[in-house]
Gaussian input, Z-matrix of N, CA and C with variables (Angstrom, degrees):
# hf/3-21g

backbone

0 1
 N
 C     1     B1
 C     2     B2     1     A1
 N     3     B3     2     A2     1     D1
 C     4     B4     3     A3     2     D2
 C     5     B5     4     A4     3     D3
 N     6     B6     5     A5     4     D4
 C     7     B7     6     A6     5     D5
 C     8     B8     7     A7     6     D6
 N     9     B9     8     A8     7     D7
 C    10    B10     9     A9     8     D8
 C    11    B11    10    A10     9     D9
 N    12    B12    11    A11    10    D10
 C    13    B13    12    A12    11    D11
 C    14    B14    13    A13    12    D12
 N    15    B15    14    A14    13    D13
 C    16    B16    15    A15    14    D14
 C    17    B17    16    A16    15    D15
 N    18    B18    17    A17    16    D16
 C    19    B19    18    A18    17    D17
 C    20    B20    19    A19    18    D18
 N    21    B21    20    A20    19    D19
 C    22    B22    21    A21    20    D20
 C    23    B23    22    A22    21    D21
 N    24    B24    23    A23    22    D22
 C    25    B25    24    A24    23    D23
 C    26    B26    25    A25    24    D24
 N    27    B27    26    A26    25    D25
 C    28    B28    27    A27    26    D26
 C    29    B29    28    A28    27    D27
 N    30    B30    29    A29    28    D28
 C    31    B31    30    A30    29    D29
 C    32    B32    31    A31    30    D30
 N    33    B33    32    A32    31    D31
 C    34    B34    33    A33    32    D32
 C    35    B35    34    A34    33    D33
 N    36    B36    35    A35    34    D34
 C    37    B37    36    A36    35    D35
 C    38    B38    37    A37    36    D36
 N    39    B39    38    A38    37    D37
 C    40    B40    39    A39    38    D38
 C    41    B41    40    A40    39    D39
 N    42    B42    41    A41    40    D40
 C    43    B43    42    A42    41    D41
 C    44    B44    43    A43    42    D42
 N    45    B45    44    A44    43    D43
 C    46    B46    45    A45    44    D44
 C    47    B47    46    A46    45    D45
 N    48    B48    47    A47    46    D46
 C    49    B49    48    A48    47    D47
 C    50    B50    49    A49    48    D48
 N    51    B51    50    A50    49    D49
 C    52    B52    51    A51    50    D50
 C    53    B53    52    A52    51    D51
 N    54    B54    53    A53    52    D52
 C    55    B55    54    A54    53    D53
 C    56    B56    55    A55    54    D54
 N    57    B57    56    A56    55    D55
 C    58    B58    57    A57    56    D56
 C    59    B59    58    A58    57    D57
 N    60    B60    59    A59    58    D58
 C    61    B61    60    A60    59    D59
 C    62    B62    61    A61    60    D60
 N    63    B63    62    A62    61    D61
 C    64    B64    63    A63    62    D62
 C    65    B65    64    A64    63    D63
 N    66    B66    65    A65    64    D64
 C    67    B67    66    A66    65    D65
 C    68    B68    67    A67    66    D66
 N    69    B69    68    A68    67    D67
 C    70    B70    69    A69    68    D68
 C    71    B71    70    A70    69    D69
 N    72    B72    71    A71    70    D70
 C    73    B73    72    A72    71    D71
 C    74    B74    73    A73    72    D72
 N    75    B75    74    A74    73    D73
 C    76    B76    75    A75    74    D74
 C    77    B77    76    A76    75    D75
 N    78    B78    77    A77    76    D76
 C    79    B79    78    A78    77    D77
 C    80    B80    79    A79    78    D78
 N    81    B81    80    A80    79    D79
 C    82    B82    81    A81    80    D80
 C    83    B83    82    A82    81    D81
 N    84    B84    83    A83    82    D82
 C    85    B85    84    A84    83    D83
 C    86    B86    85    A85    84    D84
 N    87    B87    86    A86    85    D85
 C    88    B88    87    A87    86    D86
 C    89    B89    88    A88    87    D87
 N    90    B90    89    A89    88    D88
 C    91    B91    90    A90    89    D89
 C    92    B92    91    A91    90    D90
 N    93    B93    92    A92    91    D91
 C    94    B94    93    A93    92    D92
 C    95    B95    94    A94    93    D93
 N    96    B96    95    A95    94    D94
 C    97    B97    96    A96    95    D95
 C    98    B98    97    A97    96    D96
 N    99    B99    98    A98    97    D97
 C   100   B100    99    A99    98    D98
 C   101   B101   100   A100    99    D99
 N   102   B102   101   A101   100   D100
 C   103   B103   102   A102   101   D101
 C   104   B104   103   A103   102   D102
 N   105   B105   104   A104   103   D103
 C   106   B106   105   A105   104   D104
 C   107   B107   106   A106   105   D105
 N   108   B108   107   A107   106   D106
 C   109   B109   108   A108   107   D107
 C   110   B110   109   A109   108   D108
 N   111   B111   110   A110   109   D109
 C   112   B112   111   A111   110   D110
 C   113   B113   112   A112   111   D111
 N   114   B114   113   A113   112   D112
 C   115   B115   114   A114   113   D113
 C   116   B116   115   A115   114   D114
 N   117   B117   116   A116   115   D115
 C   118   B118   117   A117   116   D116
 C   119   B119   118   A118   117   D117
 N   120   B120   119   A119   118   D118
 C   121   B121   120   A120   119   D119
 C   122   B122   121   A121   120   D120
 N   123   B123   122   A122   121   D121
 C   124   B124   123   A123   122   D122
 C   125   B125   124   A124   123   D123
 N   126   B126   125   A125   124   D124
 C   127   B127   126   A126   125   D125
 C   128   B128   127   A127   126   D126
 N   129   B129   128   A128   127   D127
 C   130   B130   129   A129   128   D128
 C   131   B131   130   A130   129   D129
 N   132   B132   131   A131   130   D130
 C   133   B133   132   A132   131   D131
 C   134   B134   133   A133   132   D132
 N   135   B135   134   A134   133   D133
 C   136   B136   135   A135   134   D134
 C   137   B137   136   A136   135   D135
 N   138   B138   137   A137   136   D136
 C   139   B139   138   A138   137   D137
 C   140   B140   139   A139   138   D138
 N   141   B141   140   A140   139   D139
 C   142   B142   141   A141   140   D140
 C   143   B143   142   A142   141   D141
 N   144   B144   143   A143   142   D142
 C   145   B145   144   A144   143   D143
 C   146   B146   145   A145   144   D144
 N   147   B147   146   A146   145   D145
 C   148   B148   147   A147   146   D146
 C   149   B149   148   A148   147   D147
 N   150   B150   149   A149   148   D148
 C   151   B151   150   A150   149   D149
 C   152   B152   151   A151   150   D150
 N   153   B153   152   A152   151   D151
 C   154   B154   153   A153   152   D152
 C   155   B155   154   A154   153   D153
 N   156   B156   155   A155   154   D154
 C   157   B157   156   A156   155   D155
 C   158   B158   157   A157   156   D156
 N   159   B159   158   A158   157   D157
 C   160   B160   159   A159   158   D158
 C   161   B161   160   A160   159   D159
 N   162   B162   161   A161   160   D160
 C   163   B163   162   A162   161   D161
 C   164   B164   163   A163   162   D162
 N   165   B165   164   A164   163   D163
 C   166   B166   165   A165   164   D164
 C   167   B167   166   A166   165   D165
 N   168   B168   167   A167   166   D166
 C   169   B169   168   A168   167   D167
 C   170   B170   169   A169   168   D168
 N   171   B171   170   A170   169   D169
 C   172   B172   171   A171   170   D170
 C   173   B173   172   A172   171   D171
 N   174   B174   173   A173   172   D172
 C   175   B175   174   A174   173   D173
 C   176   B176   175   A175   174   D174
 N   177   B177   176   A176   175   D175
 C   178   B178   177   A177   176   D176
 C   179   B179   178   A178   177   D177
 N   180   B180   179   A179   178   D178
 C   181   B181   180   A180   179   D179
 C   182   B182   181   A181   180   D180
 N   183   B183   182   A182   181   D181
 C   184   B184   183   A183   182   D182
 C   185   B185   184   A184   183   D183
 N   186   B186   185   A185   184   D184
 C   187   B187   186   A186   185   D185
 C   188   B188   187   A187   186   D186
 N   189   B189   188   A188   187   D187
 C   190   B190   189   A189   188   D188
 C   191   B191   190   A190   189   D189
 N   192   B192   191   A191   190   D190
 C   193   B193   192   A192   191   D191
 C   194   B194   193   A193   192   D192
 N   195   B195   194   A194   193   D193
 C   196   B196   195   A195   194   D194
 C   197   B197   196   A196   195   D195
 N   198   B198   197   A197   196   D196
 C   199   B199   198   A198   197   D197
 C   200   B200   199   A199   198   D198
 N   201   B201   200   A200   199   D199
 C   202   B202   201   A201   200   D200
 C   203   B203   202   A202   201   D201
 N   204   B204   203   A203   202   D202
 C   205   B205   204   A204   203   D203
 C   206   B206   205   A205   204   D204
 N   207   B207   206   A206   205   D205
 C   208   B208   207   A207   206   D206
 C   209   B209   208   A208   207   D207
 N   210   B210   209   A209   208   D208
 C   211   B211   210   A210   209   D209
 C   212   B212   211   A211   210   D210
 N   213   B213   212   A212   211   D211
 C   214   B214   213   A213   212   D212
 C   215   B215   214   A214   213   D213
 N   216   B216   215   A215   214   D214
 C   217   B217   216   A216   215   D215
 C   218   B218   217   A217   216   D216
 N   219   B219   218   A218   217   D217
 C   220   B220   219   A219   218   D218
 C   221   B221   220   A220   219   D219
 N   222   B222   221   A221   220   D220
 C   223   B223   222   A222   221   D221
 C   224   B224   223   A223   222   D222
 N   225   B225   224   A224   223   D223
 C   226   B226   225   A225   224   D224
 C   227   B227   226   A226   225   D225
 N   228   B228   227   A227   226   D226
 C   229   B229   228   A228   227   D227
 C   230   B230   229   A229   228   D228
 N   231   B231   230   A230   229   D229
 C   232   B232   231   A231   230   D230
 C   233   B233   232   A232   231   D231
 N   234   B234   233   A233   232   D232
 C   235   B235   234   A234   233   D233
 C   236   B236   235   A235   234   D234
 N   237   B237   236   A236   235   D235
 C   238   B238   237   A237   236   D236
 C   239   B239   238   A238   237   D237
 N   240   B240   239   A239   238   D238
 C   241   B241   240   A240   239   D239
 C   242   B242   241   A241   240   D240
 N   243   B243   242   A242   241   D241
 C   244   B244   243   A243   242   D242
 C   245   B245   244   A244   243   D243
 N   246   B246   245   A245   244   D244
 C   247   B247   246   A246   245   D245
 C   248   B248   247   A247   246   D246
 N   249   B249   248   A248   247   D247
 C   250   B250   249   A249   248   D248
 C   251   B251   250   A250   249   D249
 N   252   B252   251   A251   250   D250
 C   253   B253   252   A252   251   D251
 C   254   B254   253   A253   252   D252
 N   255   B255   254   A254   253   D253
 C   256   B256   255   A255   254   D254
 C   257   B257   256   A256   255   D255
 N   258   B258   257   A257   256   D256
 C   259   B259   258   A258   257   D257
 C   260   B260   259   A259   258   D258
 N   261   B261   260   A260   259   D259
 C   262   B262   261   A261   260   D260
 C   263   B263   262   A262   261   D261
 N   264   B264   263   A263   262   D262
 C   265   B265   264   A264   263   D263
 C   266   B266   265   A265   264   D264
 N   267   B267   266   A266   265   D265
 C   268   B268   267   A267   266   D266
 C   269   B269   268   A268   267   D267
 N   270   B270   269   A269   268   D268
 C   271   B271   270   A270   269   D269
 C   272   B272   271   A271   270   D270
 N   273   B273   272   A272   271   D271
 C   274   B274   273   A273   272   D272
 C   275   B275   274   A274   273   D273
 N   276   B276   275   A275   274   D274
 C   277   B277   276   A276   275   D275
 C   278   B278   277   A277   276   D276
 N   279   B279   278   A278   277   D277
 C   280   B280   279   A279   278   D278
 C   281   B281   280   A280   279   D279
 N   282   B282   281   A281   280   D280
 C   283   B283   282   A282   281   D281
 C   284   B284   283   A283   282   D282
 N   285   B285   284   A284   283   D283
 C   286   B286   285   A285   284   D284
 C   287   B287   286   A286   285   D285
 N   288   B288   287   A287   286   D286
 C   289   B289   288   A288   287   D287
 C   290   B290   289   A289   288   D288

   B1=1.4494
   B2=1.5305
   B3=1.7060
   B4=1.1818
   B5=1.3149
   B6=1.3605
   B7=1.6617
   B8=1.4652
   B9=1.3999
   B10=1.2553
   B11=1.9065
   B12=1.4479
   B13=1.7368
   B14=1.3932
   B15=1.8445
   B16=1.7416
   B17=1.2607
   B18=1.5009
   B19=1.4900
   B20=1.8187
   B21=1.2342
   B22=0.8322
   B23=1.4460
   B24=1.3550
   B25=1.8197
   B26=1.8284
   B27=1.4294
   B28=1.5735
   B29=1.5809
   B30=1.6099
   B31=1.6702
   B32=1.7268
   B33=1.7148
   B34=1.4771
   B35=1.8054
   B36=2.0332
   B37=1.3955
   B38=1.5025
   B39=1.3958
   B40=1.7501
   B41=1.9233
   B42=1.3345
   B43=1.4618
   B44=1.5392
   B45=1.5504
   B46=1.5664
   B47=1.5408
   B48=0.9709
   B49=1.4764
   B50=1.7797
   B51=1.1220
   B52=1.5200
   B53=1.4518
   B54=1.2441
   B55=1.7016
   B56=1.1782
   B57=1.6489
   B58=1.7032
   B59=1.1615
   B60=1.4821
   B61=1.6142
   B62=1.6191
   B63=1.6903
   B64=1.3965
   B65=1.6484
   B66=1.3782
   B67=1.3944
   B68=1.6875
   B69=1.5657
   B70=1.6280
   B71=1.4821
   B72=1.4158
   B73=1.4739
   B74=1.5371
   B75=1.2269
   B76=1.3489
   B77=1.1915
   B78=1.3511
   B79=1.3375
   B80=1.4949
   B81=0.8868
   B82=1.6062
   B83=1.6207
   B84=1.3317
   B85=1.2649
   B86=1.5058
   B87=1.8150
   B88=1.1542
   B89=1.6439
   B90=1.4223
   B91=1.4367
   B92=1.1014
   B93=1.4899
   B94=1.7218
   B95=1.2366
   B96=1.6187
   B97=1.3078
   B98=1.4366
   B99=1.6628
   B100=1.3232
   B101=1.9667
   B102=1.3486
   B103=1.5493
   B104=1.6367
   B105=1.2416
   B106=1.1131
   B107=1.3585
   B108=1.4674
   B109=1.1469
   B110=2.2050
   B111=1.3465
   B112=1.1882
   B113=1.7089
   B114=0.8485
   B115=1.3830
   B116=1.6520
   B117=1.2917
   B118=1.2155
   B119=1.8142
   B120=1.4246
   B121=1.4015
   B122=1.7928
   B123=0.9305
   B124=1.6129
   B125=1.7503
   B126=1.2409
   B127=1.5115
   B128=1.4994
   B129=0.9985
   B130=2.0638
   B131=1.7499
   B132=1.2088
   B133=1.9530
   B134=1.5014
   B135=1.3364
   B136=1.3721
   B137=1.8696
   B138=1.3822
   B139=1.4704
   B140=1.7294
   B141=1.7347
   B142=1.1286
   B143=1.3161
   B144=1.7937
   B145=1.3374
   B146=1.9652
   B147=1.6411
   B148=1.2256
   B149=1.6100
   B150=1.0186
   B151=1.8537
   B152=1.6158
   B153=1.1975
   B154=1.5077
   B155=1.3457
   B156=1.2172
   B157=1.4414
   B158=1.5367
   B159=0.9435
   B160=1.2155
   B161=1.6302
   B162=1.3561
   B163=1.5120
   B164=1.4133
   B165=1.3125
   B166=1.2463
   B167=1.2647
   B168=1.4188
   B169=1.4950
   B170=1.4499
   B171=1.5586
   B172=1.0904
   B173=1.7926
   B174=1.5033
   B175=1.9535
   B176=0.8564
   B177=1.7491
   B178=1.3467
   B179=1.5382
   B180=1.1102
   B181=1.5172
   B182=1.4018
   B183=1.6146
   B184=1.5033
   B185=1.7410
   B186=1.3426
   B187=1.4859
   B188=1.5456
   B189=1.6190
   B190=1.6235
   B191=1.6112
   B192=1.1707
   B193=1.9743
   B194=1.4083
   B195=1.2842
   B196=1.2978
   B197=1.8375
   B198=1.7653
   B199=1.4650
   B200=1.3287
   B201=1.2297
   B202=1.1779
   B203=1.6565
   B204=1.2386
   B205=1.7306
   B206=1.7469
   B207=0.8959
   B208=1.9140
   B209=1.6070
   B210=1.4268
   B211=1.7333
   B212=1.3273
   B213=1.8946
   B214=1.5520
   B215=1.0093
   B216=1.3186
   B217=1.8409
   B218=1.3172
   B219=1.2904
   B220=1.7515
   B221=1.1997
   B222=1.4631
   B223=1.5964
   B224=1.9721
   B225=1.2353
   B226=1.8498
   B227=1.4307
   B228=1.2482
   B229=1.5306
   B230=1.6371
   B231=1.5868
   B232=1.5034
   B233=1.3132
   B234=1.5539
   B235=1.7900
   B236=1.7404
   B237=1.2909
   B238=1.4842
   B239=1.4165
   B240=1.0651
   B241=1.3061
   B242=1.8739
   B243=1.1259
   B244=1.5222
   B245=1.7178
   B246=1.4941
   B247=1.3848
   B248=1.3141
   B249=1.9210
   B250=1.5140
   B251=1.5470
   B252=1.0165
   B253=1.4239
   B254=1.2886
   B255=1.3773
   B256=1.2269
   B257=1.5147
   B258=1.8564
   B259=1.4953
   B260=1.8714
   B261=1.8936
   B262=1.0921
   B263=1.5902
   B264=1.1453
   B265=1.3665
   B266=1.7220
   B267=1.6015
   B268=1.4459
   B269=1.2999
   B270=1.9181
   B271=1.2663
   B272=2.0596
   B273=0.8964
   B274=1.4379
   B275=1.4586
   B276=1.5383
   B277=1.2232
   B278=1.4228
   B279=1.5780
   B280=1.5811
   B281=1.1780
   B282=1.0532
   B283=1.5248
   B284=1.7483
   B285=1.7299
   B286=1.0563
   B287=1.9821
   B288=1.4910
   B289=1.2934
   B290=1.3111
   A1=109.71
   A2=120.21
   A3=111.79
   A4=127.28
   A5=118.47
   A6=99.40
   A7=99.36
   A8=111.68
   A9=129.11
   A10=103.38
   A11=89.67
   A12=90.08
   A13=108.67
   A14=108.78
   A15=107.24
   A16=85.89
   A17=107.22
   A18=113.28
   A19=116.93
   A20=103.97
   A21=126.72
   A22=132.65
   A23=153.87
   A24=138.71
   A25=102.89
   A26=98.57
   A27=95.03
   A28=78.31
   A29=104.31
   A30=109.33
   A31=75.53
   A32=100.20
   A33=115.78
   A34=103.28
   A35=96.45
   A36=78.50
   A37=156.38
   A38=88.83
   A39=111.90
   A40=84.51
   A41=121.74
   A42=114.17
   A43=116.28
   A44=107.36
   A45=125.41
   A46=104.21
   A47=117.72
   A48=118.10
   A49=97.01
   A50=124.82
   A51=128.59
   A52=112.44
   A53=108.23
   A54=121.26
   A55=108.35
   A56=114.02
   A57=104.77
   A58=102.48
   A59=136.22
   A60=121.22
   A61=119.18
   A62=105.31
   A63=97.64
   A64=134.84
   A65=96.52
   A66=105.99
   A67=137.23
   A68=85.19
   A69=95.40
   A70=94.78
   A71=148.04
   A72=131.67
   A73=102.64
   A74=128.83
   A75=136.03
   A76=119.66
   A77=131.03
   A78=146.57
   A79=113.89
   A80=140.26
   A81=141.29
   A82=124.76
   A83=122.52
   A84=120.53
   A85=89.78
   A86=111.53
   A87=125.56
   A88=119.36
   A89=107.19
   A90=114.75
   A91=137.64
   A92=119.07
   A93=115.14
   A94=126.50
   A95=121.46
   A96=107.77
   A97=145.72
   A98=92.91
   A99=104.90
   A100=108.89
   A101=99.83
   A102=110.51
   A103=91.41
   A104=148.33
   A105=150.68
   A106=117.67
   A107=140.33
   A108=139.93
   A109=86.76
   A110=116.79
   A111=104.22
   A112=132.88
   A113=110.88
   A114=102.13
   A115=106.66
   A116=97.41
   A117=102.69
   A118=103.15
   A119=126.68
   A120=136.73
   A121=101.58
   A122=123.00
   A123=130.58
   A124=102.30
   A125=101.77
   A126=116.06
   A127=79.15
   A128=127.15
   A129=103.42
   A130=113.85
   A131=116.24
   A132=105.03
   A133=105.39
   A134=116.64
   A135=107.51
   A136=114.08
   A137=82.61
   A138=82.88
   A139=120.19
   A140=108.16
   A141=138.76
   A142=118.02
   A143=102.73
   A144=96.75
   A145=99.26
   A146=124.68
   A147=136.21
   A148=95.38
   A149=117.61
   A150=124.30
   A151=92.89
   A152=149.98
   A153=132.17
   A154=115.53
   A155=116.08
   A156=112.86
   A157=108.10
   A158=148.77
   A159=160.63
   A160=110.00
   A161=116.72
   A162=127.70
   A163=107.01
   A164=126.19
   A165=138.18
   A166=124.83
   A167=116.89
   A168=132.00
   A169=103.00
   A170=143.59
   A171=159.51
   A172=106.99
   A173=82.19
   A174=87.60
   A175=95.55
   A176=142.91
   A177=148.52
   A178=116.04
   A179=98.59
   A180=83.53
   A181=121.25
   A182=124.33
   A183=110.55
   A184=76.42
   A185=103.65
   A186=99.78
   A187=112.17
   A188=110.42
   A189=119.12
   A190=107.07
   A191=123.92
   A192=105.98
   A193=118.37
   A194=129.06
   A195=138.81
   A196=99.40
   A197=89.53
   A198=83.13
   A199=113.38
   A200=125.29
   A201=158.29
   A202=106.68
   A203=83.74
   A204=127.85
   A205=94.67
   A206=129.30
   A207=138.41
   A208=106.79
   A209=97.01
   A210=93.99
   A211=106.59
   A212=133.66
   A213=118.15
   A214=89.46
   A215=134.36
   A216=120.23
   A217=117.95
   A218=117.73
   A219=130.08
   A220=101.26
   A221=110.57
   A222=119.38
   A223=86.95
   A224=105.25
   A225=99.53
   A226=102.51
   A227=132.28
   A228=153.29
   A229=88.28
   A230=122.64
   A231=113.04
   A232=133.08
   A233=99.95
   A234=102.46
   A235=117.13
   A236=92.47
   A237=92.66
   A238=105.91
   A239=139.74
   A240=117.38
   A241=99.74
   A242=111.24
   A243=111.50
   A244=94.56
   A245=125.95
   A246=129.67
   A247=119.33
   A248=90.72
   A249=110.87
   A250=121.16
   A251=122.39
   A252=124.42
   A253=97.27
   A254=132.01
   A255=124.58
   A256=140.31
   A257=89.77
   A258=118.92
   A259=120.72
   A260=90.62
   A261=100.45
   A262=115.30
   A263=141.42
   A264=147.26
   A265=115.53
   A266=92.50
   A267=111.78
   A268=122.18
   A269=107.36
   A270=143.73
   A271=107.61
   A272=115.49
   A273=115.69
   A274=113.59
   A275=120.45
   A276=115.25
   A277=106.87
   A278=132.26
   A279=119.66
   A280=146.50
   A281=119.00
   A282=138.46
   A283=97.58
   A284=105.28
   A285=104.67
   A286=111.85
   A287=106.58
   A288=114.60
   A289=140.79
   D1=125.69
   D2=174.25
   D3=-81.47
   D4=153.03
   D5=-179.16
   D6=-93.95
   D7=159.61
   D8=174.60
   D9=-75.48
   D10=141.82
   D11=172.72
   D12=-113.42
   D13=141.78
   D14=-140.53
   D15=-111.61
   D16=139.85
   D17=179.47
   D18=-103.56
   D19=124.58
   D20=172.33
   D21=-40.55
   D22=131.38
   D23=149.95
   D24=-53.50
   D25=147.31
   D26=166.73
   D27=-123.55
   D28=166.60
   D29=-169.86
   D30=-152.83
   D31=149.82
   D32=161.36
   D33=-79.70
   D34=151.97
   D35=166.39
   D36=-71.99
   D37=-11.07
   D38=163.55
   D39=-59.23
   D40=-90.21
   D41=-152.92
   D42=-26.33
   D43=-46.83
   D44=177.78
   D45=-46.38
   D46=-56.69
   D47=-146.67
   D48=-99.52
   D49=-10.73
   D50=152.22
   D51=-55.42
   D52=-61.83
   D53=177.78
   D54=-52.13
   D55=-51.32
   D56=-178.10
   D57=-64.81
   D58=-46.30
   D59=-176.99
   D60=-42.78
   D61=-46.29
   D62=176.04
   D63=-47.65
   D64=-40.90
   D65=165.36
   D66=-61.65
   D67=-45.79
   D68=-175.78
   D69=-72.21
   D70=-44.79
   D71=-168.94
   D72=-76.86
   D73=0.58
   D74=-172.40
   D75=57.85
   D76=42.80
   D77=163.57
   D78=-78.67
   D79=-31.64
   D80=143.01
   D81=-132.80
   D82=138.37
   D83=-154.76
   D84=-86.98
   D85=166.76
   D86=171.99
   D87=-30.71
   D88=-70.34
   D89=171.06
   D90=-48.13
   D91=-39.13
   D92=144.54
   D93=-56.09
   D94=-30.92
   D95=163.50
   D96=-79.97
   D97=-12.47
   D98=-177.54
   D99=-88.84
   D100=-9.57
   D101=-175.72
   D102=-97.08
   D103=-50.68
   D104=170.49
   D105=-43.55
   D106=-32.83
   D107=-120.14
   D108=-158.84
   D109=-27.21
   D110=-150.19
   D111=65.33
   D112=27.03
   D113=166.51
   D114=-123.59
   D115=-154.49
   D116=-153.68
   D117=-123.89
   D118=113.32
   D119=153.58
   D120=5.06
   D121=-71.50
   D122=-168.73
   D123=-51.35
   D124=-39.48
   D125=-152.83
   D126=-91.82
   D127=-72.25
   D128=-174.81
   D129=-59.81
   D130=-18.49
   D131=160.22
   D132=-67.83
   D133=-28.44
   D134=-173.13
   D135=-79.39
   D136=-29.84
   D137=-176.70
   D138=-60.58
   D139=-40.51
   D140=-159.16
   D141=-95.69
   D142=-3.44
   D143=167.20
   D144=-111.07
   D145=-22.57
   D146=145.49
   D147=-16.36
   D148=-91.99
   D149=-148.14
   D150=-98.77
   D151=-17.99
   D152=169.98
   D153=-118.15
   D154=-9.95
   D155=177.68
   D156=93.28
   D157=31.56
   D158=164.47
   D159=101.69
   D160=-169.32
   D161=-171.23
   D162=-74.32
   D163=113.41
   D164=154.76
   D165=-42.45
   D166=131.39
   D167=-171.14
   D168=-69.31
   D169=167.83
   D170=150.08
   D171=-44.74
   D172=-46.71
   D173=-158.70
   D174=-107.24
   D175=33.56
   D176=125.26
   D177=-68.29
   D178=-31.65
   D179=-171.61
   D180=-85.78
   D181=-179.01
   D182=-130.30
   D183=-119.01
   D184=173.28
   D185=-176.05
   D186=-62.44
   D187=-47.31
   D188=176.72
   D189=-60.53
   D190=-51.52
   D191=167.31
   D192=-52.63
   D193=-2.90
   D194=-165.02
   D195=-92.92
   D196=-54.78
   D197=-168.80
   D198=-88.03
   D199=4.84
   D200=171.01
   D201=-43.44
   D202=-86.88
   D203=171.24
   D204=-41.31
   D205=-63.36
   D206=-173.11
   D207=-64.59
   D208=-47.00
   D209=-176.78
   D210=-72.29
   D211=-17.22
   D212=-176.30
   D213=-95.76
   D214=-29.70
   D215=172.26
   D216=-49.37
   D217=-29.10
   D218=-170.18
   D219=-72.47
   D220=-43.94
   D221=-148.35
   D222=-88.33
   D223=-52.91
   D224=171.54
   D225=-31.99
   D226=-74.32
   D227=-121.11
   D228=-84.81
   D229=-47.77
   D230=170.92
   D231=-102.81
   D232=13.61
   D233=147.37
   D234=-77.86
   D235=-30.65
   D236=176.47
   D237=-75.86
   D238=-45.85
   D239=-162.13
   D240=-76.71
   D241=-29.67
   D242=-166.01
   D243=-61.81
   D244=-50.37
   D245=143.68
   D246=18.72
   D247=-85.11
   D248=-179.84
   D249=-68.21
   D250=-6.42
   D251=-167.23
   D252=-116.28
   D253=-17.60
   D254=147.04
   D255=-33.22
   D256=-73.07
   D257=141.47
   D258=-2.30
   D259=-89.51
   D260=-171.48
   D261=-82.38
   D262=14.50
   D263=130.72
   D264=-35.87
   D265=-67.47
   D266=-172.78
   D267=-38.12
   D268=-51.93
   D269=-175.32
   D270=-74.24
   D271=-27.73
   D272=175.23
   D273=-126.22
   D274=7.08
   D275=154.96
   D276=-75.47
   D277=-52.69
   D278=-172.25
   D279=-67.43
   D280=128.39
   D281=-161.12
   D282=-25.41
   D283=125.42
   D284=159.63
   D285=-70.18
   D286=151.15
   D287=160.29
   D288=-104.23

């Protein structure tokens, strides 16, 4: 039985080092990025300690990365719902039959 040979993402280093930012300010954790992105958990610590020096502490960060960090969570939290209300527009706008 042959094995399959697994293909990889290639990313520019701007792309790389975007992704590691996401992580290191804690705006999305490893596992969303590595499920988002295809790669692999190891490969965004690697990236993120490459260009920041590893994972940033909580109580490193500065008050403005803080609110930083809260306001793209906000802004995640109401694309998704705007998402859903999309959705359910769609679903009770059409003509009953």
């Amino acid at each position: 039985m042959m094995e399959e040979k697994r293909r990889y993402a290639r990313f520019s280093e701007e792309k790389q080092k975007q992704i590691a930012e996401l992580s290191f300010l804690k705006i999305k954790t490893k596992v969303e990025l590595s499920n988002e992105y295809g790669i692999t958990t190891n490969t965004v610590a690697a990236w993120e300690k490459k260009y920041f020096g590893g994972p940033k502490k909580d109580m490193e960060l500065s008050a403005q990365d803080k609110e930083i960090i809260r306001l793209k969570n906000l802004l995640k939290e109401k694309e998704e719902d705007i998402e859903i209300l999309k959705k359910a527009t769609a679903i009770f706008s059409r003509k009953k039959r």
